[in-house]
Structures are given as C-alpha cells and as structure tokens.
C-alpha positions as CSV (number, residue, x, y, z in Angstrom):
1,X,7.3,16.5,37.0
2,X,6.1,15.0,33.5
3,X,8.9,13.1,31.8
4,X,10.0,14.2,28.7
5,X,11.9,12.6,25.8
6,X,11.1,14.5,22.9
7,X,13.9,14.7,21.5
8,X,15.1,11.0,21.3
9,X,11.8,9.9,19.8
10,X,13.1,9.0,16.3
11,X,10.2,6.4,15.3
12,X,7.0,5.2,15.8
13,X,5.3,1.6,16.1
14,X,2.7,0.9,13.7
15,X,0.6,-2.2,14.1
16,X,1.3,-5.0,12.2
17,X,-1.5,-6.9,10.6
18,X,0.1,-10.0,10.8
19,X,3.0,-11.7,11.4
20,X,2.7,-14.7,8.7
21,X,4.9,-14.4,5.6
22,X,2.0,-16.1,3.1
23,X,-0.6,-13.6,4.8
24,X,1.7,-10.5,4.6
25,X,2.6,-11.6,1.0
26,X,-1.4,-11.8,0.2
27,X,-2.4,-8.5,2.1
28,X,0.9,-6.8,0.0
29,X,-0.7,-7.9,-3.7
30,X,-4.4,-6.6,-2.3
31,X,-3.3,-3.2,-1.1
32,X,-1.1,-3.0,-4.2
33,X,-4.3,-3.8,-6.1
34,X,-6.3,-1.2,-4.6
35,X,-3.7,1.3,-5.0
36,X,-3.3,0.9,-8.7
37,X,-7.1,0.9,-8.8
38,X,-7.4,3.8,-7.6
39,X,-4.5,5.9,-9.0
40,X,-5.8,4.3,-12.2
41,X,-9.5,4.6,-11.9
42,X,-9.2,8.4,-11.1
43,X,-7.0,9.3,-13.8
44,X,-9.5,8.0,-16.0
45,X,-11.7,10.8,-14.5
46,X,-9.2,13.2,-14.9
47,X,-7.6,12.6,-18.6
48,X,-11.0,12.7,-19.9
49,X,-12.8,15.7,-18.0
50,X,-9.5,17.8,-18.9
51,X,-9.0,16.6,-22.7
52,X,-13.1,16.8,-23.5
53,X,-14.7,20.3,-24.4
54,X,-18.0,18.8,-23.3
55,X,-16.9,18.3,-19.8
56,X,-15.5,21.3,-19.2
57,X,-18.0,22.5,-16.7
58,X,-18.2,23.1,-13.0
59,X,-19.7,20.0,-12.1
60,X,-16.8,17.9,-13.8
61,X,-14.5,20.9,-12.8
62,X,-15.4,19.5,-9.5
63,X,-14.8,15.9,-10.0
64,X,-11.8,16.4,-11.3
65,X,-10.4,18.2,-8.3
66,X,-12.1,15.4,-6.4
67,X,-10.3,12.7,-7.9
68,X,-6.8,14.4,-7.8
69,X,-7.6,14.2,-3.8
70,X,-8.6,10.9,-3.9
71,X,-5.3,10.4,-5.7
72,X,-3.0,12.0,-3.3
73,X,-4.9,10.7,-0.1
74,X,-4.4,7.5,-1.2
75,X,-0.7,7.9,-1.5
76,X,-0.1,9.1,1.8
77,X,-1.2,6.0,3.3
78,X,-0.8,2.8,1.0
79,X,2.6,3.1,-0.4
80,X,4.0,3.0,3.3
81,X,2.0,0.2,4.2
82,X,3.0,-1.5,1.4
83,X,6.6,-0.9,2.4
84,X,6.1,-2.0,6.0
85,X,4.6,-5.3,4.6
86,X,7.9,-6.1,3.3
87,X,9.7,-5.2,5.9
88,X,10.8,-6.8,9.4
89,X,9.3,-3.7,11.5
90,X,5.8,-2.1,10.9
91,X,7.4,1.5,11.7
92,X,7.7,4.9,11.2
93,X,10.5,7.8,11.3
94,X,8.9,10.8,13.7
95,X,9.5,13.2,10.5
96,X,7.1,10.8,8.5
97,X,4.6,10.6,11.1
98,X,3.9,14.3,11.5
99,X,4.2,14.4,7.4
100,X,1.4,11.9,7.1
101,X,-0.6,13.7,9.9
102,X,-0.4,16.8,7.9
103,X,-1.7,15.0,4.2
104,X,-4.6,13.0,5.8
105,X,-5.7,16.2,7.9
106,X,-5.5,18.0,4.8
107,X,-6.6,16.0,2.0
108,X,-9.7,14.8,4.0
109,X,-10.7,18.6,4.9
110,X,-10.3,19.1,1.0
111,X,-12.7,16.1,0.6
112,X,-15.5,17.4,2.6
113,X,-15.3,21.0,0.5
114,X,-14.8,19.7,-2.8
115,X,-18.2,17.9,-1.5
116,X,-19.9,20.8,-0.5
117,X,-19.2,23.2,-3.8
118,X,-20.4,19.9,-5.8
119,X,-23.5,20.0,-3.8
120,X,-24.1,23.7,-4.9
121,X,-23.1,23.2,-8.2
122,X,-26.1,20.6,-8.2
123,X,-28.3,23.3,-6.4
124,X,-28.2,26.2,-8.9
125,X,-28.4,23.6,-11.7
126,X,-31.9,22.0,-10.4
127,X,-33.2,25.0,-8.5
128,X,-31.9,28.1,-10.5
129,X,-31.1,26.7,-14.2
130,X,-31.5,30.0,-16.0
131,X,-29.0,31.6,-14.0
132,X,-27.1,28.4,-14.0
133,X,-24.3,29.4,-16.1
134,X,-24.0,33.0,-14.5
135,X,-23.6,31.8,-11.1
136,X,-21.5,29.1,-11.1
137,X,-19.0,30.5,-13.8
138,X,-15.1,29.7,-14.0
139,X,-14.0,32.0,-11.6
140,X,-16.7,31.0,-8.4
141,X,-15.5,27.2,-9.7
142,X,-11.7,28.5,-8.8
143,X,-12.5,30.7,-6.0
144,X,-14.2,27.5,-4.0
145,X,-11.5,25.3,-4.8
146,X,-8.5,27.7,-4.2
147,X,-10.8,28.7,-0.8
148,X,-11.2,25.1,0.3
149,X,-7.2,24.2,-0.7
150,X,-6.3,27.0,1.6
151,X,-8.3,26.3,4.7
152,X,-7.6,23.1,4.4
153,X,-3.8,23.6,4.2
154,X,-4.5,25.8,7.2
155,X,-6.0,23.6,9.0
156,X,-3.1,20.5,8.8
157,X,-0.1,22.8,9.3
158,X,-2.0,24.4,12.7
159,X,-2.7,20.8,13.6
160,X,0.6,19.8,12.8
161,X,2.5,22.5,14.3
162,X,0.2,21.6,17.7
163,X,1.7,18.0,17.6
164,X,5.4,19.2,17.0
165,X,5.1,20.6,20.6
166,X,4.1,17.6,22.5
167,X,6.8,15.1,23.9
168,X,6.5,11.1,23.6
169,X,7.8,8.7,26.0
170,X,8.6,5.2,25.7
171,X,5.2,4.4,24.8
172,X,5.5,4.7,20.9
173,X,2.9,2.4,19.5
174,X,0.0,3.6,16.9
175,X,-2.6,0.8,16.7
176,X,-3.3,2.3,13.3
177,X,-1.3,0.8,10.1
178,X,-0.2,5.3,9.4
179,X,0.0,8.2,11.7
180,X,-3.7,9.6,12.4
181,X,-3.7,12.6,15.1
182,X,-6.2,11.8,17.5
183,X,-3.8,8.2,17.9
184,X,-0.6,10.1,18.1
185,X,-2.2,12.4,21.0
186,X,-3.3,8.9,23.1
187,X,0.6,8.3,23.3
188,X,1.9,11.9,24.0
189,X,3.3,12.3,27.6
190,X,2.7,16.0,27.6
191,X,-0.6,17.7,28.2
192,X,-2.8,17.6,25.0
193,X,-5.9,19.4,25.8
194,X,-5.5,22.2,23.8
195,X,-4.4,19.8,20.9
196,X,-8.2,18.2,21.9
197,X,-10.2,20.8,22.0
198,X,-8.7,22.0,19.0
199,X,-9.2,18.8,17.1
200,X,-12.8,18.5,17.7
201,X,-13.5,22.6,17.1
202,X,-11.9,22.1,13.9
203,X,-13.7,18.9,13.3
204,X,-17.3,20.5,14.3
205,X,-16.4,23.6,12.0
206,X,-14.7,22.4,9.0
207,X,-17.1,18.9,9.0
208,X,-19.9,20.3,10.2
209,X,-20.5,23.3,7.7
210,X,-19.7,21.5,4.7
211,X,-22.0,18.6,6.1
212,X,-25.0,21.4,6.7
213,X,-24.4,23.0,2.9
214,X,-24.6,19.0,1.2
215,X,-27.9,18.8,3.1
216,X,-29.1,22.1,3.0
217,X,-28.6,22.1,-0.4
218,X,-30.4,18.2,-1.5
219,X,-33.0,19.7,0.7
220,X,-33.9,22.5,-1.6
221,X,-33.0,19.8,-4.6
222,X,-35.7,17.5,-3.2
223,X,-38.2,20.6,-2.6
224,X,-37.4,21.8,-6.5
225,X,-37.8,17.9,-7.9
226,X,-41.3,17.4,-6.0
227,X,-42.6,20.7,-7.7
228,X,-41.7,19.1,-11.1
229,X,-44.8,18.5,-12.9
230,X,-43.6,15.5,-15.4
231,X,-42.0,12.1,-14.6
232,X,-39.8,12.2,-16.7
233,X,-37.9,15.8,-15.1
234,X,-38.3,14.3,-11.8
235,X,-36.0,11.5,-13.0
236,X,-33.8,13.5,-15.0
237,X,-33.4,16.1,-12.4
238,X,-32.2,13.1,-10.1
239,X,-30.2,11.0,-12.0
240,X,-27.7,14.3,-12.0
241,X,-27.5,14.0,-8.2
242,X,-27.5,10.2,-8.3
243,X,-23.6,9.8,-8.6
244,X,-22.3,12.9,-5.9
245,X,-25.2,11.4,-3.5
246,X,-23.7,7.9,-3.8
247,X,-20.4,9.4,-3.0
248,X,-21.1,11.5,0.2
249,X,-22.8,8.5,1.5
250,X,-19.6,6.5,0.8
251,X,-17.7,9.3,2.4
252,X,-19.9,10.1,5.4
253,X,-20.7,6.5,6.3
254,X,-17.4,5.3,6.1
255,X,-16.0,7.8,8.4
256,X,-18.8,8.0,10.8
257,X,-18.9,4.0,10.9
258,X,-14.9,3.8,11.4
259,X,-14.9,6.7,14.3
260,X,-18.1,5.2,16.3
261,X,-17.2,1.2,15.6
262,X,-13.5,2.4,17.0
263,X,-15.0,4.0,20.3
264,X,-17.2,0.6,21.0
265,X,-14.7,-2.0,20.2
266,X,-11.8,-2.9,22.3
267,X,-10.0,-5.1,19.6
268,X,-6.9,-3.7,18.3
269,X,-7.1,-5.4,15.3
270,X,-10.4,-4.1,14.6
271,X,-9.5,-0.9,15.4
272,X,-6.5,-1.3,12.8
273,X,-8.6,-2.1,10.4
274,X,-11.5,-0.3,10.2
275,X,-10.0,3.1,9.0
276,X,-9.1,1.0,5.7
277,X,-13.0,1.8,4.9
278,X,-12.7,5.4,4.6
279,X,-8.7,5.4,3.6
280,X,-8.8,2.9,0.7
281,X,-12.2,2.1,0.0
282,X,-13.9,5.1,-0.8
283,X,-11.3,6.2,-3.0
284,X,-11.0,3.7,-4.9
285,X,-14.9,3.5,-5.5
286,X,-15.4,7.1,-6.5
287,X,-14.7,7.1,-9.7
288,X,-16.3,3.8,-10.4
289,X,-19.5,5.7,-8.9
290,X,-19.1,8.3,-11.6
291,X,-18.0,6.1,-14.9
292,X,-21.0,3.9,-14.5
293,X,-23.8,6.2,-13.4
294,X,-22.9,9.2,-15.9
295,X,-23.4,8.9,-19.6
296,X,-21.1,11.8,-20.0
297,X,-18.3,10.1,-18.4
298,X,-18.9,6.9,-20.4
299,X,-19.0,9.1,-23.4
300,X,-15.8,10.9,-22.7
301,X,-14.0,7.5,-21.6
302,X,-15.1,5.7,-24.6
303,X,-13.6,9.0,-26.2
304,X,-10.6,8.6,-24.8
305,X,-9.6,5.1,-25.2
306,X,-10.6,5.3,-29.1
307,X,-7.9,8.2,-29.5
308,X,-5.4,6.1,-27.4
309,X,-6.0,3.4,-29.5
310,X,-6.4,4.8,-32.4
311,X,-3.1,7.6,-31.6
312,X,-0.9,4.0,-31.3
C-alpha cells in the first residue's frame, strides 16, 4: 500500500543557490535589478500604447497585453526568490506552491496566444492590407485576448486541481528556485500518470497550435514579401515583423533550450538555473526588443517622458 501524508505536507524545499552570505547578498541586488527592469521596462510599453491615439491599434493592442503578462509572470517568481535569499530556508508553504503552479501555467499559456494573435495581426497587415482594418477590428482584437485569458485560466486551474489530489511524502525537495509542475509531480508519492499525460496533451495542444499559427502565418508573410516588387517594401514589410520575430525566438528558444538542457544534464545546479532563461530573461528583454526596433514606440516614449517632464 502507497504511503500517504498529504495532509501533513505544509512546505516545500526549494533549492538554494548558495549558501554564502556575500554571494546571496549579490544574487539578491541582481534579481532585484531584473525585476525592477522589467516591471519598469514594460510599463513603459504600456503607459504609452494606452495614453497615444496613434498606437491604439491591434498590433500595440497586442503588446500591450503582452507586456501586462510579462509583468505578472515575473511576479510570480522573483519576488519569492528574492524573499528566500534573505531568509535562513529556501522554502515554500504547500498553499504557495500550488498558487505559483497555477500563475506560471497560466501566464506562460497566455504568452504563447498573445504570440499567436500578434502573428496574425502581422498576417492580414502584409498579406491582406486593404482588408486590414476590417478584419482585425476592436472587437476580433478582444475576442482573441478574452479567448486566450480563458483557456489559459482553464488550463492552470485543471492542472492545478490535478495536483491538489496527489499526496507527498517525506521527499519535499524542488530543485527549482519556485514551484514548476512537472517538478512537483517527480516528488508525488501517489500515481501521477494522468497528471502526465495530461501535462504533455495540454502542452502538445495549447503549444503546439499557437506554435503552427506563428509559423503558418511568417510563412505566408515571407511568400507575400518575395512577391514585392521594390526594395524598399520588401524592407518595410519586414522591419514590422522584425520586433515580434525577435521575441518568439526569445520565447521559444529559451524554453526549448531550458526543457532539453534539463533532460541531458544531471547537475542540480544547472538544472536550477536554467529556467531563469525563460522566467527572467525574456521578460525583461521584450520590451527592450520593441523600444529600440519600432519608431512608433520611440515616438510615443519620447511622447511620454516630455509630458512627464514637462506635467512636473
């Protein structure tokens, strides 16, 4: 018969990423940095796209929503570890650890739509312009975001709900610095092949689809741009892709390369730290992406700062 102890699991271990005052004080300022980066750097997409007429359009719609994500994802994460650094013990309450299971499932699902509709947006722009404005008008731009909020809300509570059923034993330690499910099912002591299966169907559905529309759709992009008979609309056409091409790439590759890297190497520490890459990193450099490849943005920010400014 299994052992179970479900209900006296209170906490979990998280790994610690050292154990040296000086190096825990240094890691504390750099996480703090790149948490105030980002929460900073993204509102600086958001002030601007919501306070400027001009970039009140689907494709800034978009980024905007993007950003928010980026924002919250962040904050599930960071501002724990940043606690934990501080602290004696790298742990966390078993409340916590199914709440932070519940964000990162759902902000990350929410990532790969917002992805997806900005993809499309950039489709009917490039390969239907004259119908541009038709298509992708205010409502479609809320439909797809309130669409890809609720599946991915869906998603996290049915994965969540999975993990309140399984039972720990005395076995509590994530070698992850937050609560990420597949890690949490390793140190289950109840059957979890349901919660499996379920994890990678989800994974293969709600990844996969969203993956095949961003290259479905920069296929037909590409097809349209090679038809272009000047030089100078080729460049144009792709200089509007330029910034949401960078960013999947960020996203993808970051996640692909944490996932594969953690399945070859048998280091705990650098299966601790990889999943900063796609955690931290990438949303931190999304809205440096956008700033400096968009002359909109740069407009608007510029905008911005000269009202703040001038405002004080």
């Amino acid at each position: 018969m299994e052992p179970r102890n479900q209900t006296s699991v209170s906490e979990f271990l998280l790994f610690a990423l050292t154990e040296d005052p000086e190096q825990r004080s240094l890691l504390f300022l750099l996480f703090l940095s790149i948490y105030m980066i980002t929460v900073f750097g993204n509102m600086l997409i958001v002030v601007p796209v919501g306070s400027d007429p001009h970039l009140h359009t689907p494709m800034y719609f978009f980024l905007a929503n993007l950003s928010f994500t980026d924002i919250f994802f962040s904050t599930t994460t960071i501002p724990k570890l940043l606690v934990d650094l501080q602290g004696e013990k790298q742990s966390i309450t078993y409340t916590g650890c199914l709440t932070q299971v519940c964000f990162l499932l759902l902000f990350t699902v929410l990532d790969n739509f917002l992805l997806a509709a900005m993809a499309y947006d950039r489709y009917v722009a490039i390969c239907h312009p004259l119908r541009y404005t038709v298509i992708m008008n205010p409502r479609l731009c809320g439909l797809l975001t309130l669409l890809s909020l609720f599946i991915s809300t869906g998603d996290a509570l049915l994965h969540s709900l999975m993990v309140l059923r399984l039972s720990f034993c005395t076995d509590r330690k994530i070698p992850y610095f937050f609560c990420e499910v597949i890690q949490v099912l390793k140190i289950a002591c109840s059957d979890t092949l349901i919660n499996t299966i379920f994890i990678y169907l989800a994974a293969t559905v709600l990844g996969g689809i969203p993956l095949f529309g961003i290259i479905f759709s920069y296929v037909q992009i590409a097809s349209s741009i090679m038809k272009m008979p000047s030089t100078s609309g080729k460049y144009k056409a792709f200089s509007t892709c330029g910034s949401h091409l960078s960013v999947v790439f960020l996203f993808y590759g970051t996640a692909f390369g944490a996932y594969i890297t953690a399945a070859f190497t048998h280091s705990s520490k650098k299966t601790a730290v990889i999943p900063m890459m796609y955690t931290m990193i990438t949303p931190m450099m999304n809205p440096f992406i956008y700033s400096l490849r968009n002359k909109d943005m740069k407009g608007a920010l510029r905008k911005f700062v000269r009202s703040t400014t001038s405002f004080q």
